[in-house]
C-alpha positions as CSV (number, residue, x, y, z in Angstrom):
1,X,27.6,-115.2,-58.5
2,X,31.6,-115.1,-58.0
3,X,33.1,-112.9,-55.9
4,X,36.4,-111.3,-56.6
5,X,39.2,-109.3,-54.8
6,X,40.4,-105.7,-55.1
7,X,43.5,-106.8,-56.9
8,X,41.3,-108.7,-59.3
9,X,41.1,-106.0,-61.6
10,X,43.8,-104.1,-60.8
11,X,47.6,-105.4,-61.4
12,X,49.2,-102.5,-59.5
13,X,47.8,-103.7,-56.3
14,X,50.4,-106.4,-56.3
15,X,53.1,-104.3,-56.6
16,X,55.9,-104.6,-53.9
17,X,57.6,-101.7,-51.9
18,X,55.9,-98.0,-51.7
19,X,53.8,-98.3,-55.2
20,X,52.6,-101.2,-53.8
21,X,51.4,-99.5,-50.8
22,X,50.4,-96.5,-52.7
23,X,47.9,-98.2,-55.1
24,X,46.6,-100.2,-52.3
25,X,45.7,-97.2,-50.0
26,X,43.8,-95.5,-53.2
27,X,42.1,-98.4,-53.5
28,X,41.0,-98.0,-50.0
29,X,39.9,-94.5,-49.9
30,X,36.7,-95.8,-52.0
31,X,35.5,-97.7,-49.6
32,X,35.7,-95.5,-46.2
33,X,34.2,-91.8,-45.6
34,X,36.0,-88.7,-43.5
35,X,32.1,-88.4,-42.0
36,X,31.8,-92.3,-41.2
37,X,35.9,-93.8,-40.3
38,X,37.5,-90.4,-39.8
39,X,40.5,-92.4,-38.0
40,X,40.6,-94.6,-40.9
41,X,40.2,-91.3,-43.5
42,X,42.5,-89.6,-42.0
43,X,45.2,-92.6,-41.3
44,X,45.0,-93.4,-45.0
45,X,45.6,-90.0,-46.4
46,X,48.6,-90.3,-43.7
47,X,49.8,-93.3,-44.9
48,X,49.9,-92.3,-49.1
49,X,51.2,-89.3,-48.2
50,X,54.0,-91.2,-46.6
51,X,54.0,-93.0,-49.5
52,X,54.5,-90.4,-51.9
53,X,57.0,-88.9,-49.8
54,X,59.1,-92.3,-49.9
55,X,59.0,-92.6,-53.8
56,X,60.1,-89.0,-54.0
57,X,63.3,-89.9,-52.0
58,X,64.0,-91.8,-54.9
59,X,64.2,-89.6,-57.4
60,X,66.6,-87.0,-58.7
61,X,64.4,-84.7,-58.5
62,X,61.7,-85.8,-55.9
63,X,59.4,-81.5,-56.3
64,X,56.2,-83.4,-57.5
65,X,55.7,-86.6,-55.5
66,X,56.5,-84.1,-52.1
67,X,53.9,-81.3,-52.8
68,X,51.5,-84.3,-53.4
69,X,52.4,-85.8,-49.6
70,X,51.9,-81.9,-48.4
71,X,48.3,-82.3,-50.4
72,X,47.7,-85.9,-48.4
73,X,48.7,-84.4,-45.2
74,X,46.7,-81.6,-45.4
75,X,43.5,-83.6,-45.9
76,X,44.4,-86.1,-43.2
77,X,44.5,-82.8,-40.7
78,X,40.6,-82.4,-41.4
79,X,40.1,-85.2,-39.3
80,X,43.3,-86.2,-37.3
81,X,43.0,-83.3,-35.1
82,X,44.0,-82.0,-31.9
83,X,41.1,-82.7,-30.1
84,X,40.0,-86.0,-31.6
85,X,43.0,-87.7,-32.1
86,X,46.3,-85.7,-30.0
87,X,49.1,-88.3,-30.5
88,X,47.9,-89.8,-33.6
89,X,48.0,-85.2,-34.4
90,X,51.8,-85.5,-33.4
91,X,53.0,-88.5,-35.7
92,X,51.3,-86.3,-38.6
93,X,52.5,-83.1,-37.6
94,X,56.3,-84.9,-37.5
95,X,55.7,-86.5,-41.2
96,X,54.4,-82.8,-41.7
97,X,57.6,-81.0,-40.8
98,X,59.7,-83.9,-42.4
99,X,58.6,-83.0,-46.2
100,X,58.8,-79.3,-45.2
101,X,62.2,-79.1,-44.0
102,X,62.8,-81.7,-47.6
103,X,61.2,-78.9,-49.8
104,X,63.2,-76.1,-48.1
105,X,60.3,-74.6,-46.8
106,X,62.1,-73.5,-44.1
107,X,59.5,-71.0,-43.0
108,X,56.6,-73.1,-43.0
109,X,58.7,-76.0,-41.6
110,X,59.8,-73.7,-38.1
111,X,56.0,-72.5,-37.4
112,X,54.6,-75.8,-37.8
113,X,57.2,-77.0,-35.7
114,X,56.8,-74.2,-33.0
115,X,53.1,-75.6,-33.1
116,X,54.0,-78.8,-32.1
117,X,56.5,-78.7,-29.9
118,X,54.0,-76.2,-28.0
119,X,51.4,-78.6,-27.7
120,X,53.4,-82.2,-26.9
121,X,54.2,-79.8,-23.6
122,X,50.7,-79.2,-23.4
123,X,50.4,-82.7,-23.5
124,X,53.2,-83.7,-21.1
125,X,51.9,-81.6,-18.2
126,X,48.6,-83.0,-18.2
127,X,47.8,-83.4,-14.3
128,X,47.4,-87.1,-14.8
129,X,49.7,-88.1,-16.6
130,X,52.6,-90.1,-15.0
131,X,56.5,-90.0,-15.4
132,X,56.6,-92.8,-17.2
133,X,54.1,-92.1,-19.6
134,X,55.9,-88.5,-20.0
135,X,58.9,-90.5,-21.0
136,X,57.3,-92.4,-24.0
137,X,55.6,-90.3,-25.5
138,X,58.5,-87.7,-25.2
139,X,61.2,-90.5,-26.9
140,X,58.0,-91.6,-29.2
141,X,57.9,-87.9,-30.9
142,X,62.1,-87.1,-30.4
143,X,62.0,-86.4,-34.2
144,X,61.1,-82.7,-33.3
145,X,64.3,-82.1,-32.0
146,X,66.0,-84.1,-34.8
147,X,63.9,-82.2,-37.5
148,X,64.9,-78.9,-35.5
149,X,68.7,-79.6,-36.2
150,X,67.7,-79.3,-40.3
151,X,65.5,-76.1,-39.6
152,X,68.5,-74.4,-37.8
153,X,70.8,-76.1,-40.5
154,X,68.5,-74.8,-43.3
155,X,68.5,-71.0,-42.0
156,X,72.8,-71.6,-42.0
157,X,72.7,-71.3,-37.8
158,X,75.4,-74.6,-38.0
159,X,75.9,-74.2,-34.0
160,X,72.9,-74.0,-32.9
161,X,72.0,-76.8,-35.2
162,X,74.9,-79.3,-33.5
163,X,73.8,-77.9,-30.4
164,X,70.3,-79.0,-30.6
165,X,71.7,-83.0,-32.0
166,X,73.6,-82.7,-28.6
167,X,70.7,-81.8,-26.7
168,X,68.5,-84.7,-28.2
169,X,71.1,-87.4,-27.8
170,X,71.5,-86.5,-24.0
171,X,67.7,-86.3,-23.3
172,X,67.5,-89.5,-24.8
173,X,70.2,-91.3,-23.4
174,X,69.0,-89.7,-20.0
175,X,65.2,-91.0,-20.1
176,X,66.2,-94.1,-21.4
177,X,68.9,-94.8,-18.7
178,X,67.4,-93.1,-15.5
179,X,63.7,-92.2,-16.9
180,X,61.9,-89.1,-16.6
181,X,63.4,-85.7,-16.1
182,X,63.0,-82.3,-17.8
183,X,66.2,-81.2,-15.8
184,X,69.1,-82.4,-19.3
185,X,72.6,-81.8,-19.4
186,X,74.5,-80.4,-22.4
187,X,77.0,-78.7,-23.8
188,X,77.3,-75.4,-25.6
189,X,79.9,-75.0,-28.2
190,X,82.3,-73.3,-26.5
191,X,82.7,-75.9,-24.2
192,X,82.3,-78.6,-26.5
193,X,85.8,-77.3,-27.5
194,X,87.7,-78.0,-24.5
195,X,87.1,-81.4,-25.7
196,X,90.2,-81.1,-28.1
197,X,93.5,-80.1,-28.5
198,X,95.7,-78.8,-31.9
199,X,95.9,-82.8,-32.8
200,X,92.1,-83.7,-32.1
201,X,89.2,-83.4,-34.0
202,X,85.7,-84.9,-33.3
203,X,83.1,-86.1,-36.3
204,X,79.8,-86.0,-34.6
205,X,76.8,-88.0,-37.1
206,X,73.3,-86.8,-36.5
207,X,70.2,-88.6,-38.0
208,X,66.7,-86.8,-38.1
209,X,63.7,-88.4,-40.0
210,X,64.3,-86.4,-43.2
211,X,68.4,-86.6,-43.2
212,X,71.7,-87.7,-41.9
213,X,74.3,-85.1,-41.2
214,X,78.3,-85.2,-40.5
215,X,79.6,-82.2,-38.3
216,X,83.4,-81.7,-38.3
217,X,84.2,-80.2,-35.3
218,X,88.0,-78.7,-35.2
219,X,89.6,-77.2,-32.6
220,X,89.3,-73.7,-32.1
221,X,86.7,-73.3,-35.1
222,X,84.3,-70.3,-34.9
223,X,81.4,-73.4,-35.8
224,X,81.4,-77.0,-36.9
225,X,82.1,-77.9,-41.0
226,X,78.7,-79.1,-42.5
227,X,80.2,-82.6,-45.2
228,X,76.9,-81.7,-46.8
229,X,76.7,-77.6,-47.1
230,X,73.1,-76.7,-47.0
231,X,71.6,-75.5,-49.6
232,X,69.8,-71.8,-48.6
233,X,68.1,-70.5,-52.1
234,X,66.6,-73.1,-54.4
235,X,64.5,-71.6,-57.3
236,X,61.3,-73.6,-57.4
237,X,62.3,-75.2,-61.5
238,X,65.6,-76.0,-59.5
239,X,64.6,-78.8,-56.9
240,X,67.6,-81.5,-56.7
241,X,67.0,-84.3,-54.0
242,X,69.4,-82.8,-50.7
243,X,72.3,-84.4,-50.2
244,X,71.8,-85.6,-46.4
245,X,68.5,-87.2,-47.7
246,X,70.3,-89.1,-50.7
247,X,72.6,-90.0,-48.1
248,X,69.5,-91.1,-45.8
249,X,68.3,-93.3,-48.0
250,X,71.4,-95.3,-49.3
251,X,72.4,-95.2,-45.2
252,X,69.0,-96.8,-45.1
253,X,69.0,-99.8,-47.7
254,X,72.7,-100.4,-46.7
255,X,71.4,-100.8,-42.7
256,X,68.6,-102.8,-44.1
257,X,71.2,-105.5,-46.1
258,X,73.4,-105.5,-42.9
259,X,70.9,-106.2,-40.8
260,X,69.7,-109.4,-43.2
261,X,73.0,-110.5,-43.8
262,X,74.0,-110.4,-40.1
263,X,70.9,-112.1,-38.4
264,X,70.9,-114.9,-40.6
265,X,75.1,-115.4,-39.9
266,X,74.0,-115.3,-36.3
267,X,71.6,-118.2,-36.5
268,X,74.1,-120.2,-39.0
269,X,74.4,-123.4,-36.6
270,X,76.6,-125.2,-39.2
271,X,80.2,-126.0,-39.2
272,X,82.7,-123.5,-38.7
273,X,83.8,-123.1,-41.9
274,X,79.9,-122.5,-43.2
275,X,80.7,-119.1,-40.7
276,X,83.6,-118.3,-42.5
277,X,82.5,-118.6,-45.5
278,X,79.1,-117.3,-45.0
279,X,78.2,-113.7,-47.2
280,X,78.5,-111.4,-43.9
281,X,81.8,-112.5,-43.8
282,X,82.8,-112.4,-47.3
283,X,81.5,-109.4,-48.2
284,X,82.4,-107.1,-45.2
285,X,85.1,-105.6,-47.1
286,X,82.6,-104.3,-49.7
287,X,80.2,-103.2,-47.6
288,X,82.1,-101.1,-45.2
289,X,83.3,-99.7,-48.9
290,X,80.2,-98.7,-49.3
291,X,79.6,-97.5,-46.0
292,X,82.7,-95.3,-46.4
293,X,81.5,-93.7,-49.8
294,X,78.1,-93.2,-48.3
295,X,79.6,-91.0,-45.3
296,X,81.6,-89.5,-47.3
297,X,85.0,-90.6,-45.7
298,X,87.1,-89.4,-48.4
299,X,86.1,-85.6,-48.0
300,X,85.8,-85.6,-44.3
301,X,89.5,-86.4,-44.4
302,X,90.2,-84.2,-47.0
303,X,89.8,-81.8,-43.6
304,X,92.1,-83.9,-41.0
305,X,95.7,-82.1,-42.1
306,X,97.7,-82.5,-39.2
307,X,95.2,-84.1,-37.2
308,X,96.5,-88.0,-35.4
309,X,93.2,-87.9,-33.1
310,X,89.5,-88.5,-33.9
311,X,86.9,-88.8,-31.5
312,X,83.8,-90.5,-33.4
313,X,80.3,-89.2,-32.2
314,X,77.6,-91.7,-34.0
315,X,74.3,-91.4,-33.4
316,X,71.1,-94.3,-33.5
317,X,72.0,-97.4,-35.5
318,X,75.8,-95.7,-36.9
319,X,76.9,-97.2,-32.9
320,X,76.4,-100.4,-34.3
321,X,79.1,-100.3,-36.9
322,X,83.2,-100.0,-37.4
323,X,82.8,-96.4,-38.1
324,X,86.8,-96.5,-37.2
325,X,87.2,-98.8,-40.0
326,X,86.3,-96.5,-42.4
327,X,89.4,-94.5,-41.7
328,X,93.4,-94.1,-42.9
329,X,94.7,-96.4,-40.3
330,X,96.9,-93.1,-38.9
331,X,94.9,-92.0,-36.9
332,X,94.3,-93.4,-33.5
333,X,90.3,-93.3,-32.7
334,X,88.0,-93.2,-29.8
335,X,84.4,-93.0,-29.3
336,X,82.2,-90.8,-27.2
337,X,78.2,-91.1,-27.1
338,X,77.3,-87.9,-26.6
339,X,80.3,-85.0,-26.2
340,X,78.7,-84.0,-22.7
341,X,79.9,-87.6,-21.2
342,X,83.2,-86.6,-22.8
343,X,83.2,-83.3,-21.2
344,X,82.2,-84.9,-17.6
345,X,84.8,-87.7,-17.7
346,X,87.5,-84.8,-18.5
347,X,86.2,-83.5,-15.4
348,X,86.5,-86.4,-13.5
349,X,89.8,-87.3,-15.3
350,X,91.7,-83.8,-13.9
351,X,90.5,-84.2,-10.1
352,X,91.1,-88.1,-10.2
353,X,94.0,-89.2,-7.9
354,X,96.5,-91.3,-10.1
355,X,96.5,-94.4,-7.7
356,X,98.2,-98.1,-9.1
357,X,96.2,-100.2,-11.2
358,X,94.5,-102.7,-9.5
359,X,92.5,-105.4,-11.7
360,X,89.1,-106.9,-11.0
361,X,89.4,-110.0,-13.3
362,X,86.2,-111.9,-14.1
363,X,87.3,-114.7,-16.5
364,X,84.9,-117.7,-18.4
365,X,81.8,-117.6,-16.6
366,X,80.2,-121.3,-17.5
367,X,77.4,-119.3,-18.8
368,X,74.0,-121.7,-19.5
369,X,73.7,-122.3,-23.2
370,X,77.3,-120.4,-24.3
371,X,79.9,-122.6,-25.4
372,X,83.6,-122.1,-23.5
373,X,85.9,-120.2,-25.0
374,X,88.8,-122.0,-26.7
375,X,91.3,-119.2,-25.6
376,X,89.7,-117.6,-22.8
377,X,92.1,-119.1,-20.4
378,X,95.0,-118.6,-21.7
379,X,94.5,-114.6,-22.1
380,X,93.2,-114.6,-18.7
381,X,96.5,-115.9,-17.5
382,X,98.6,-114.4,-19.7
383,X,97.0,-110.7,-18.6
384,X,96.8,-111.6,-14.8
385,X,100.6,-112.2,-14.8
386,X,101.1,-108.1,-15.6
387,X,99.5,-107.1,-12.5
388,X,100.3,-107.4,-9.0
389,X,97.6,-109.4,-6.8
390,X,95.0,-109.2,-9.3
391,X,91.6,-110.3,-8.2
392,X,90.2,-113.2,-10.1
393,X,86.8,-114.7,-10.5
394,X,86.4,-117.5,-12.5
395,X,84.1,-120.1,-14.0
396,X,81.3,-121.0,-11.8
397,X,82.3,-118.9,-9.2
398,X,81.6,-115.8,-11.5
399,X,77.7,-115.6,-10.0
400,X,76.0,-112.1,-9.4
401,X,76.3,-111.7,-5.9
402,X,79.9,-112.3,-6.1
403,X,80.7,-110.3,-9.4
404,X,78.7,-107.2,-7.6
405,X,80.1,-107.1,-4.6
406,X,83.9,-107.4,-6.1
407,X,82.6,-104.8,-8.5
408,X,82.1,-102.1,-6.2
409,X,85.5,-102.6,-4.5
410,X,88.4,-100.8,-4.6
411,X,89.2,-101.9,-8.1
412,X,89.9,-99.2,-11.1
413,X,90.5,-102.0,-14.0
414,X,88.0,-104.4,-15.0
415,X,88.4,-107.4,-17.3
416,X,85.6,-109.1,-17.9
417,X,86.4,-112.5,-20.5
418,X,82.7,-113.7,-20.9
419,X,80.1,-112.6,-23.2
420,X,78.2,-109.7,-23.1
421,X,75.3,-108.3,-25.0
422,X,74.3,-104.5,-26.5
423,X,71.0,-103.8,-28.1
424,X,70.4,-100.3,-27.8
425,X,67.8,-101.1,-24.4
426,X,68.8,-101.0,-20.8
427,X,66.7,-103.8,-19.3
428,X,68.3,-106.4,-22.0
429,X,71.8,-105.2,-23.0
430,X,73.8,-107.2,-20.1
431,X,77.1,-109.1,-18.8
432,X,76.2,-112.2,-18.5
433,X,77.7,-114.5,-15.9
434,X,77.6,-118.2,-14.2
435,X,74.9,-120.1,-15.3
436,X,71.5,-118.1,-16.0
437,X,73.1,-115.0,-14.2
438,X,73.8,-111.8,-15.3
439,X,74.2,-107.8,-14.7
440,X,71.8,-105.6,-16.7
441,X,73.0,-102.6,-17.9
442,X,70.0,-100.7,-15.8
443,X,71.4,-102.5,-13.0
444,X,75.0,-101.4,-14.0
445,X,73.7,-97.8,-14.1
446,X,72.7,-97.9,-10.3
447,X,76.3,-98.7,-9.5
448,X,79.0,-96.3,-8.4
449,X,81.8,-96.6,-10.9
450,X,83.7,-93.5,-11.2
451,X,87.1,-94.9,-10.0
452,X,87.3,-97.2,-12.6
453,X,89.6,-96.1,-15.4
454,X,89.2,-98.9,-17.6
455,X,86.4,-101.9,-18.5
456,X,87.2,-104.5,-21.6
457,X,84.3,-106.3,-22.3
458,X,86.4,-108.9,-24.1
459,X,82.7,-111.0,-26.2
460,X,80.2,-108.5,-26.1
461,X,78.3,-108.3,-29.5
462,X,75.6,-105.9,-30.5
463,X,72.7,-107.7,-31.1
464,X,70.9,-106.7,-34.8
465,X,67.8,-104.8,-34.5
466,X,64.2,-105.6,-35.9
467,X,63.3,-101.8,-36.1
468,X,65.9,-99.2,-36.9
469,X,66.7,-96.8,-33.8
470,X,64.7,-93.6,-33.7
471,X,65.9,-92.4,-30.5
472,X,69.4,-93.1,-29.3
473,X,71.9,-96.2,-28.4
474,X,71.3,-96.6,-24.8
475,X,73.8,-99.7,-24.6
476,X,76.6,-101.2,-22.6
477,X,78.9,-98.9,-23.2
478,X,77.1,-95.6,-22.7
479,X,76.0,-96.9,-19.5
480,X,79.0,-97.3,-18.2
481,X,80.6,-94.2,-19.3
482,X,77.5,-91.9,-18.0
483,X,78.5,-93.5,-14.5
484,X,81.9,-92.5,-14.5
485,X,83.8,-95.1,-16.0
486,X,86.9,-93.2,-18.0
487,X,87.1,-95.6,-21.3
488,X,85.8,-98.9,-22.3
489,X,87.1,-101.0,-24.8
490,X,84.6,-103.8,-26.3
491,X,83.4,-105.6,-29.8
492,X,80.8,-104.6,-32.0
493,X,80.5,-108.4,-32.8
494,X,81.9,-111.8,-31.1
495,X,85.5,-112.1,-32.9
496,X,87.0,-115.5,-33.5
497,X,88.0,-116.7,-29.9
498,X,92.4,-116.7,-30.7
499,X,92.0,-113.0,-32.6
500,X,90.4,-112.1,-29.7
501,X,93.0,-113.3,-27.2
502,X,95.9,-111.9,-28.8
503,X,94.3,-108.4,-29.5
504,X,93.2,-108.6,-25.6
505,X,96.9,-109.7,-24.2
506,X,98.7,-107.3,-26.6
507,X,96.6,-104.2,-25.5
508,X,97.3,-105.2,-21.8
509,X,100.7,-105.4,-22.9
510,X,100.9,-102.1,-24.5
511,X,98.7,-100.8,-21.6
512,X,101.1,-102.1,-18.9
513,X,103.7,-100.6,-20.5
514,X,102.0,-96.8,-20.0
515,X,100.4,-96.2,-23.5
516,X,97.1,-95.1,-23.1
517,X,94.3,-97.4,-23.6
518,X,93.1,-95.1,-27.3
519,X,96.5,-95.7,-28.4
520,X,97.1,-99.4,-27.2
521,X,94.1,-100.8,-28.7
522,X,95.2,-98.9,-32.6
523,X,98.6,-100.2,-32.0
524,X,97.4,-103.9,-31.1
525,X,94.7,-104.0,-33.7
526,X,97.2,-102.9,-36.5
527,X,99.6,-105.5,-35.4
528,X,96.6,-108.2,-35.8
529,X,95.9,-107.0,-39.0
530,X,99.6,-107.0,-40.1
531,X,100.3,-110.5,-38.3
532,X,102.2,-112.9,-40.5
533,X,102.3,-116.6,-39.5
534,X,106.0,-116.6,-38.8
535,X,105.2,-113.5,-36.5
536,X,102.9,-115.4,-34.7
537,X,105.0,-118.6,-33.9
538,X,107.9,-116.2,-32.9
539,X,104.8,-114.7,-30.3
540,X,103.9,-118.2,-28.8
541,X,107.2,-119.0,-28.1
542,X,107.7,-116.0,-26.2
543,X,104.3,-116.3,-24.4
544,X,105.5,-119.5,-24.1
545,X,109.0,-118.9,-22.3
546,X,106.5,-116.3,-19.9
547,X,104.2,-118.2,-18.0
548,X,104.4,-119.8,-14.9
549,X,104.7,-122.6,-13.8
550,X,101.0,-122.5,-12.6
551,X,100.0,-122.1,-16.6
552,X,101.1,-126.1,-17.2
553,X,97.9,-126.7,-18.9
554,X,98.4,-123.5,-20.9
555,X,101.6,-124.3,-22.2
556,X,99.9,-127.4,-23.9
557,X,97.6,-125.5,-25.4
558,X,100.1,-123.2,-26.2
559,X,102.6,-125.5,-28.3
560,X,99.7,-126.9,-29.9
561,X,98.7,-123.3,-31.1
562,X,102.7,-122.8,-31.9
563,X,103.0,-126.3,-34.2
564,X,99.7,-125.2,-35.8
565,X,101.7,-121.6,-37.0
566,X,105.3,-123.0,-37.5
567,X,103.4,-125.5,-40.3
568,X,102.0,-122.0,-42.5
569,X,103.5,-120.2,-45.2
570,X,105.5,-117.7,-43.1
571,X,104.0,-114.3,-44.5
572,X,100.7,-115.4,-44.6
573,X,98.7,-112.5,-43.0
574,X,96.2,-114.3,-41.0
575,X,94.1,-111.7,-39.9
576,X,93.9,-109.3,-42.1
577,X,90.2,-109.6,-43.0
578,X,88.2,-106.8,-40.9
579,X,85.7,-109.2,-39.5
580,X,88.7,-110.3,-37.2
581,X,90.0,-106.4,-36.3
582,X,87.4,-104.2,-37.1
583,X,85.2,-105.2,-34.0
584,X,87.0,-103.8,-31.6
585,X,86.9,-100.1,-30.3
586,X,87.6,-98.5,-27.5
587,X,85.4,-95.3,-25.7
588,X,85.5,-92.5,-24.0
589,X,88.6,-90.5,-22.8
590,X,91.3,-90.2,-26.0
């Protein structure tokens, strides 16, 4: 007797992606009973109704496959219940809602949410159920809230639909940063509008499980411009996919390419030039094309006339990117992660005392395992000479206990020239310092920072992600803004070691001048990007003539850099590719 698999006798079982799936869960259903497995039952009617839902997100017209996940769903509530299975009950209750709010059964989609959000409270005041645990399970099933920005969206209530995005990103940046509290912080619209001014507009991205939707946000507007205008009557014969989910799901397979592309260039150990001409690299351009048709670029500016300001509000895995880049150079940019950190740095901002800038300088730590940087020294100098008694903490001397206590001084610049990394988590995104030391970002956010007007984090990189973000960015930056810190400049990946030096010295530059920090970084990334090689030796030779004495070992690497630029075509534009200007951006107060 020979035995044989499933897939023996049926091809489709082989199949790859969501019909893949799909045939294999059908196949499984005839082998386990709701009376015998009713986990399993119920998990697998769960899982092709996810299924179906997925293939219909592909489709023009995705009606049928939907109503079939509603079918699937409904039999895996016979046994996923309340009582037998609570948070397993959520997840389906969220996948419920999800199709709902896609078939614009808007109705259906609010009491079935009203349900749920009634019982995960029912859930989070259990007597024993600890803080910790309250703050999992409430970040685990955030996609309520999200999924209540489309319901309020749906029923045209456009305010109370940004206010609810706003409400979610605080709550999670606040339980991911400080843990548990029901007490959260944010904005309603009115005051969302102090934010701006006649010149200023904010773009504020919000992703739910079903959608992602672009508010613009204009000053003095009675409520926020929807890119995507929902759609309120549909007759049944008239079902076209949604806009926000199209643009969901090419958002999605674009993350999904970046991500691939971008860990593997990460663990390229080759030469230098297998970096530069690796496909992340050479195909940036295109796929921040993409990204910009995808988000609709084009349209959202169609609605900037008059406007030279633009604070960017992403949300989840959109922190990750050059969002900035996307944009008619024109405008000068700034970031904010949620618009109530905006509103409480403005605060801050207008009862601040305007002392002199005094700079905390923390230069090439000899971190363990990170090579030097070529040019780190050199920017260091050149930066420390625009400030008077700067304080500066270099190589092995840059430990923790010294960085924190110089930290907490009476400093309100901080330059740190060392590598840094973001992943969206508080216990790992860190500064990382003299040999295996380093400041975690849930350290950083026990700190008292509020005099600070300015951090550059001169080599962080945000590290790429095995799972997309459901909740909210909780990284570097946000930390330090939530504790007072007015703006933060940083990368989004580490830049080539001299593009990085002369973007850092000519924003000091610009800053020392009395720019503002939005405006110096735009005007000292566009000169990058412009940067001819005959530009360039005319810079080193006046960088050159400016050191002091004291920089001897400089002004050899200097000339060197200098005979290097005088031997290139003269207009060659040497950085123009966005991998070497599009990684920088700067946070917080524009």
């Amino acid at each position: 007797m020979s035995l044989s698999s499933p897939s023996s006798g049926n091809s489709a079982l082989n199949a790859r992606g969501s019909r893949g799936k799909l045939t294999s869960y059908l196949e499984a259903l005839k082998y386990i009973s709701n009376d015998t497995h009713p986990e399993g039952w119920g998990r697998l009617h769960l899982a092709i109704g996810n299924c179906y839902y997925d293939i219909g997100r592909r489709y023009s017209t995705p009606r049928d496959y939907w109503y079939q996940t509603v079918d699937e769903y409904n039999q895996a509530l016979v046994t996923i219940t309340a009582d037998a299975f609570p948070e397993l009950h959520l997840e389906l209750l969220q996948h419920f809602i999800k199709v709902l709010v896609g078939l614009r059964e808007t109705r259906q989609a609010q009491e079935l949410h009203e349900y749920s959000t009634d019982f995960l409270q029912e859930l989070l005041t259990q007597a024993n159920r600890s803080d910790e645990s309250r703050k999992q399970l409430t970040l685990k099933n955030i996609g309520f809230e999200q999924l209540a920005v489309e319901i309020a969206i749906q029923y045209g209530e456009i305010v109370q639909g940004l206010e609810i995005a706003e409400h979610g990103k605080n709550a999670c940046l606040t339980w991911q940063m400080y843990g548990w509290t029901d007490q959260i912080y944010s904005p309603k619209y009115n005051s969302i509008l102090q934010l701006l001014n006649p010149t200023t507009v904010a773009i504020y991205w919000h992703i739910s499980p079903s959608s992602l939707r672009t508010f613009i946000i204009k000053p003095n507007a009675p409520e926020p411009i929807p890119v995507f205008t929902p759609v309120l009557n549909v007759a049944p014969d008239e079902f076209p996919l949604p806009e926000a989910v199209n643009c969901l799901v090419e958002f999605e397979d674009w993350l999904s390419d970046w991500n691939q592309q971008y860990g593997d260039y990460r663990s390229e150990t080759s030469d230098k030039q297998s970096k530069i001409n690796h496909s992340w690299r050479k195909g940036m351009e295109q796929r921040l094309a993409k990204l910009r048709e995808i988000l609709s670029i084009s349209t959202i500016e169609q609605e900037l006339q008059g406007i030279s300001n633009i604070i960017l509000i992403p949300h989840r895995d959109l922190h990750r990117f050059p969002l900035h880049g996307l944009f008619s150079s024109k405008f000068s940019i700034s970031y904010l992660p949620t618009l109530q950190i905006g509103l409480n740095l403005q605060q801050k901002n207008s009862s601040r005392n305007k002392s002199s800038q005094k700079l905390l300088s923390v230069e090439h730590p000899e971190t363990k395992d990170y090579p030097a940087f070529k040019s780190a020294k050199l920017a260091t100098l050149a930066i420390s000479q625009m400030f008077d008694n700067p304080h500066r903490i270099q190589g092995a001397k840059a430990t923790k206990p010294q960085v924190e206590d110089a930290i907490t001084a009476n400093y309100n610049i901080f330059n740190f020239y060392g590598y840094a990394t973001d992943n969206a988590n508080p216990s790992t995104s860190q500064i990382l310092l003299a040999g295996e030391d380093k400041i975690t970002l849930d350290e950083i956010c026990q700190k008292p920072l509020n005099g600070y007007n300015l951090f550059t984090l001169s080599a962080c990189e945000i590290a790429p992600n095995k799972k997309d973000i459901t909740t909210e960015y909780a990284g570097l930056t946000s930390g330090l803004l939530s504790q007072g810190v007015s703006r933060v400049v940083s990368s989004l990946w580490r830049v080539e070691s001299t593009a990085n030096a002369l973007v850092t010295i000519e924003f000091y530059r610009r800053l020392h001048s009395g720019t503002t920090p939005v405006v110096a970084l735009t005007e000292a990334v566009e000169w990058l990007r412009e940067l001819t090689a005959g530009e360039l030796t005319k810079w080193y030779e006046n960088l050159l003539n400016q050191l002091p004495p004291e920089g001897l070992r400089m002004k050899a690497q200097l000339a060197t850099q200098l005979y290097r630029t005088s031997q290139m075509e003269t207009d060659k534009k040497l950085y123009n590719h966005p991998y070497y200007w599009a990684a920088f951006v700067v946070s917080g107060l524009s």
